[in-house]
N, C-alpha and C positions, 0 to 999 in steps of 0.2 A: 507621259500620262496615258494612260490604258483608254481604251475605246477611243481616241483621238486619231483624224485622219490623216496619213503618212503622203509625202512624193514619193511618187514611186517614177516619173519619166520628165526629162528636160529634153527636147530637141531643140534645134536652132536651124533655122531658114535663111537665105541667103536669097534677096526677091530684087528686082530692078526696081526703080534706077540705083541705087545704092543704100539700103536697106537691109536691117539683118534683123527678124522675128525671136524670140526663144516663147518655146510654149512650156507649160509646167502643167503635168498632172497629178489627182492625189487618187487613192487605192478606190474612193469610193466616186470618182467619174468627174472632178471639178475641173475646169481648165481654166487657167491663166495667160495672159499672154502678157509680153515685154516688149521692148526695143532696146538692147542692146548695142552700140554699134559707134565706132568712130569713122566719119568719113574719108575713106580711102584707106583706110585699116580695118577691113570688117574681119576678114580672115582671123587676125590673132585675136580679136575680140572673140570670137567663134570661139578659138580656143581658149581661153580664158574661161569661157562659160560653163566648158566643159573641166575645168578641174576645179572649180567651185560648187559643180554638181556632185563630186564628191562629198563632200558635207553635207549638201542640202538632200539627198536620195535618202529616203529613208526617216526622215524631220517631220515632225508637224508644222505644215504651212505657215499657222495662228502666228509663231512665237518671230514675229517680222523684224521687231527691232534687235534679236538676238542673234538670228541671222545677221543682217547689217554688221553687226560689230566682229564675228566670228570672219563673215566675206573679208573685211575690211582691212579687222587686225592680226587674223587667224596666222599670217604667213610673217617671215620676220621681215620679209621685204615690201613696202605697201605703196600705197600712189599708185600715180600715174593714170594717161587718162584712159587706157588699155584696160586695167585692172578696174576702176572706178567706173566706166561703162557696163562692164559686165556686171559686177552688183547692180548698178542703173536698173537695166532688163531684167533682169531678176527680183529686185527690190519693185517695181512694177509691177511684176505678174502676182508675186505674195500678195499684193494688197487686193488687185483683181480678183484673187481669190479668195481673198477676206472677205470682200464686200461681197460677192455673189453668193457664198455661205450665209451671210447675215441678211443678205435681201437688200443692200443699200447700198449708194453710190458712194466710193472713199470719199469723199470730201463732209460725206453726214459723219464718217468714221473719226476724220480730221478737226471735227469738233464744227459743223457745221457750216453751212453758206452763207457769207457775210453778200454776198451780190448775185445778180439772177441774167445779166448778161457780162460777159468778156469782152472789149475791145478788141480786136484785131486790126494787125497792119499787112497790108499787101506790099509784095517786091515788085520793083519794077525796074530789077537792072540798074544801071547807068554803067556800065563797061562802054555802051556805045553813045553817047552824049547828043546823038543827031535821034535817036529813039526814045527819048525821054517824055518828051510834052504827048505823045500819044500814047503812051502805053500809062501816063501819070490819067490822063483824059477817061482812056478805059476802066481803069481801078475805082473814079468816080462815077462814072453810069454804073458801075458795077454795086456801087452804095458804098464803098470803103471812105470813112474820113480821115484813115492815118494809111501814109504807104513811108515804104525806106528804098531807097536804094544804097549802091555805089557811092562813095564821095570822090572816088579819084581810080584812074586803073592804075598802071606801073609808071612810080614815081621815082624820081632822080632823089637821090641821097640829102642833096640841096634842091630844091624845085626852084624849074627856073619862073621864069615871071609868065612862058605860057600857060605850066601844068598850073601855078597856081591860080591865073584868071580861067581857065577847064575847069575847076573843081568851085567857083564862085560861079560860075555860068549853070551848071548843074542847077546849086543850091536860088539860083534868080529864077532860073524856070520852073522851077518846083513851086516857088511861092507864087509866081505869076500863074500858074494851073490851078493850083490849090486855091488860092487866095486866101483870109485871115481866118478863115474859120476850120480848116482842116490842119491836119501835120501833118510833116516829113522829116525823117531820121535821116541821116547819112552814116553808112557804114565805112569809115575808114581799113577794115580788115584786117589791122596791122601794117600798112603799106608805106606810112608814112613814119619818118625818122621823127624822133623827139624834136628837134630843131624845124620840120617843115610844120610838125605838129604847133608848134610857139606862134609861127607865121599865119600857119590859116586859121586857128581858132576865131580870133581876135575878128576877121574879117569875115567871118560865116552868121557873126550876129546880129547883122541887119538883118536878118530873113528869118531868125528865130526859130532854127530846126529844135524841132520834139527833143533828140539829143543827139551828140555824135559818137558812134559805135568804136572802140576798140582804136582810139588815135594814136595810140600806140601799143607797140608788141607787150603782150603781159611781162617779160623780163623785165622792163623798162619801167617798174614801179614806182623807181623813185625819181620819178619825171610829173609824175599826177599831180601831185600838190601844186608845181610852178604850172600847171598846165589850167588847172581850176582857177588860178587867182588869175591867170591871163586872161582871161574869157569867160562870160555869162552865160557860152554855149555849156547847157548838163555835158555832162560826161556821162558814158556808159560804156560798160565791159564785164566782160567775165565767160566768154562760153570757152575759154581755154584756161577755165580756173575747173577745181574738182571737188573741191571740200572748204567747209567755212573757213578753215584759216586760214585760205589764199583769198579768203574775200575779205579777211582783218584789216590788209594793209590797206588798200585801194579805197576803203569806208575811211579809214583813220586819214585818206588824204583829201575825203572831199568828194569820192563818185558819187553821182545823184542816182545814176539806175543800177542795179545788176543783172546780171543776165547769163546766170546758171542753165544747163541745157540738162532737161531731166533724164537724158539719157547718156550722160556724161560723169553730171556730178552727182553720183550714186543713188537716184532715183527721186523718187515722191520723200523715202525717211532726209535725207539731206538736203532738198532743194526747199523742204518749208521749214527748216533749220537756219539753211541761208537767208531766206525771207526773213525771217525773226532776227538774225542778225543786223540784216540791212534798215528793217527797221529803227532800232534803237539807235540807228546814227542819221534817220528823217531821211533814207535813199527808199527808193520805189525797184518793185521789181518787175523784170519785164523780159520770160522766161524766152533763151533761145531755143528756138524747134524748125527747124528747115528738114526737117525728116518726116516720118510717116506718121502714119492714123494713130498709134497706139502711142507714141512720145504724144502725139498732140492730146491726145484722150485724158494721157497721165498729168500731164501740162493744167489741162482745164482744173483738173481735180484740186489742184492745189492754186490756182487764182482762183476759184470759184471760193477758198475758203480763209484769204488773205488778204488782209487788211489794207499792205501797204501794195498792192498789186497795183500797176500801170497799164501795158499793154502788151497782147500778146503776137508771136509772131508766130507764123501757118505757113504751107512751102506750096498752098494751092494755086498753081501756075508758073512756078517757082522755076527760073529758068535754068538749075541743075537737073530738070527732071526727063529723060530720053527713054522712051519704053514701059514706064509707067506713071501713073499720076496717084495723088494723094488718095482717091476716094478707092482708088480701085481693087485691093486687098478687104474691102469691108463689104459686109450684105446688107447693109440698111445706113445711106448716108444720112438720115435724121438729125442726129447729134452734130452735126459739119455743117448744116445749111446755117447761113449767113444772112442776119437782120439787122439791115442798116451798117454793116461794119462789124455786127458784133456774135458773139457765139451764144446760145440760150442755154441758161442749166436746164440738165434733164435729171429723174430720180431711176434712171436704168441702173441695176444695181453695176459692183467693181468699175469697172474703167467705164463705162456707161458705152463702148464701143464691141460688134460682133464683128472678130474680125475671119474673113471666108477661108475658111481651113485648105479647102479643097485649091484656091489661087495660088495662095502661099505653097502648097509641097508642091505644084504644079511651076511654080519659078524656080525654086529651089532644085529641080529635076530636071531641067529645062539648062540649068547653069547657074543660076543667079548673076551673080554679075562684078567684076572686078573695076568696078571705079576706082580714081586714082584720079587727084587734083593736080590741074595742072603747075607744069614748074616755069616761072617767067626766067626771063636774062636779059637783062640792059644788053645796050648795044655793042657793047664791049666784049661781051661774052661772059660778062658776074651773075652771078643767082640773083634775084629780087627776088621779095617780096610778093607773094601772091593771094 
């Protein structure tokens, strides 16, 4: 369409502690920003970015959902959580820059704000199980009513009867800190086999965690159904899903939360698609974000405007973070301050977040940063689980 504004420039930034920015400009000066980025694979996300800018150079920003489907389906080979990141980042910055052309924050764009605070949950570890009741202690003087940690570190194939009274001593101290009126999540990780997963459900539901995260590995889908009839503990999973029809099956068997990462499963246009979906089977969504300012930003935008939204997660003090912290890429933390637990809508237009141009090429130059999660090994010398 004629007089319509074009991209003319995508970079992409590579900032500590494991973060990966893409910026997007159009001819007449708007800028966008994204988060792009799989943990410990920022690199070929990076590159990814960069041959999807091929299409996108030269487009009118506007046309967001035709992008999405062009990123997505454009190539004959598609998936993956490489390829569906970088749309992510990208698919965030388009609407950032929707909304700043309009003057309004994505979520007025989204069809409006069903709520005016976010939930949030604080991490507090549990790798180390002797650190637990004090950093659980701190998260309340802090004002948080919901934190997650840990459910277990590296666990035997079969767990013996110590790892599984470890991981019920967790979930006892949690309640006893917390007491009935707050929650706590346990993140399983993936760590635990189908068969240990059978074992400690069952035994996790006198303490009545909020839910338990990822009990087992997403391959293992067809483990969910027996996993839900065995236990009253919710289930939830999904930040190693990418697109709603890997959220079909897990809904069809009974998960109560999901937990799409916006910077994963192809941005804002598919993570309130997911929402929609998890609804119509009565699951809550409760978006994963353990990364920076601008997933969190993209994040709010679409719990701020969904129904079935539970709670969200933020990485502020998050203990992957070495060299940098959440707030510190942005010039005005406003939108991040925390009341009572919870995050306030603002009507700052696009992602409602300024993020400091000058930080980011300054990390980005500086090195950024090759994170790389760690690899466990039984004592045998087997890979586990991590």
């Amino acid at each position: 369409m004629a007089g319509s504004p074009k991209i003319t420039r995508i970079e992409t930034f590579l900032a500590p502690p494991r973060w990966l920015f893409v910026r997007v400009e159009t001819d007449d000066g708007v800028v966008g920003w994204g988060e792009p980025v799989v943990e410990g694979r920022a690199e070929p996300v990076r590159a990814a970015v960069a041959v999807l800018a091929e299409h996108l150079l030269g487009q009118d920003p506007a046309r967001i959902e035709d992008h999405w489907q062009v990123m997505t389906k454009g190539g004959f080979y598609r998936g993956g959580p490489v390829l569906s990141s970088a749309v992510a980042g990208l698919d965030q910055a388009l609407w950032d820059i929707k909304g700043k052309r309009c003057g309004l924050p994505v979520h007025q764009l989204l069809g409006g704000p069903v709520r005016d605070r976010v939930r949030a949950y604080a991490w507090v570890g549990g790798d180390e199980p002797a650190e637990i009741r004090d950093a659980l202690a701190a998260q309340i003087e802090a004002g948080f009513t919901a934190v997650k940690m840990n459910g277990c570190g590296r666990m035997s194939p079969l767990a013996t009867r110590a790892e599984v009274r470890a991981c019920l001593r967790r979930a006892e101290t949690a309640r006893e800190v917390l007491g009935d009126e707050r929650d706590f999540a346990l993140d399983f990780h993936g760590r635990v086999s189908p068969s240990n997963a059978r074992r400690l459900l069952p035994l996790l539901a006198e303490y009545a965690p909020l839910f338990a995260e990822e009990p087992v590995l997403p391959e293992h889908v067809e483990a969910l159904p027996g996993l839900v009839a065995a236990s009253g503990v919710p289930l939830a999973l999904g930040e190693r899903l990418y697109t709603r029809r890997e959220f079909l099956a897990p809904l069809q068997a009974g998960v109560a939360v999901v937990q799409p990462d916006v910077s994963h499963a192809g941005g804002i246009s598919e993570l309130r698609r997911i929402a929609a979906l998890a609804e119509t089977y009565g699951a809550h969504l409760a978006p994963h974000c353990p990364l920076g300012p601008v997933a969190l930003a993209a994040s709010l935008q679409v719990a701020f405007t969904t129904p079935n939204f539970l709670i969200q997660e933020q990485s502020l003090g998050i203990h992957y973070h070495r060299g940098a912290e959440l707030l510190d890429y942005v010039v005005d933390s406003a939108p991040f301050r925390f009341d009572r637990g919870a995050l306030l809508r603002t009507d700052r237009p696009g992602l409602g977040v300024e993020v400091d141009e000058a930080a980011v090429r300054a990390a980005d130059a500086a090195g950024g940063h090759t994170w790389r999660n760690p690899v466990w090994r039984y004592e045998d010398g087997a890979f586990a689980e991590w």
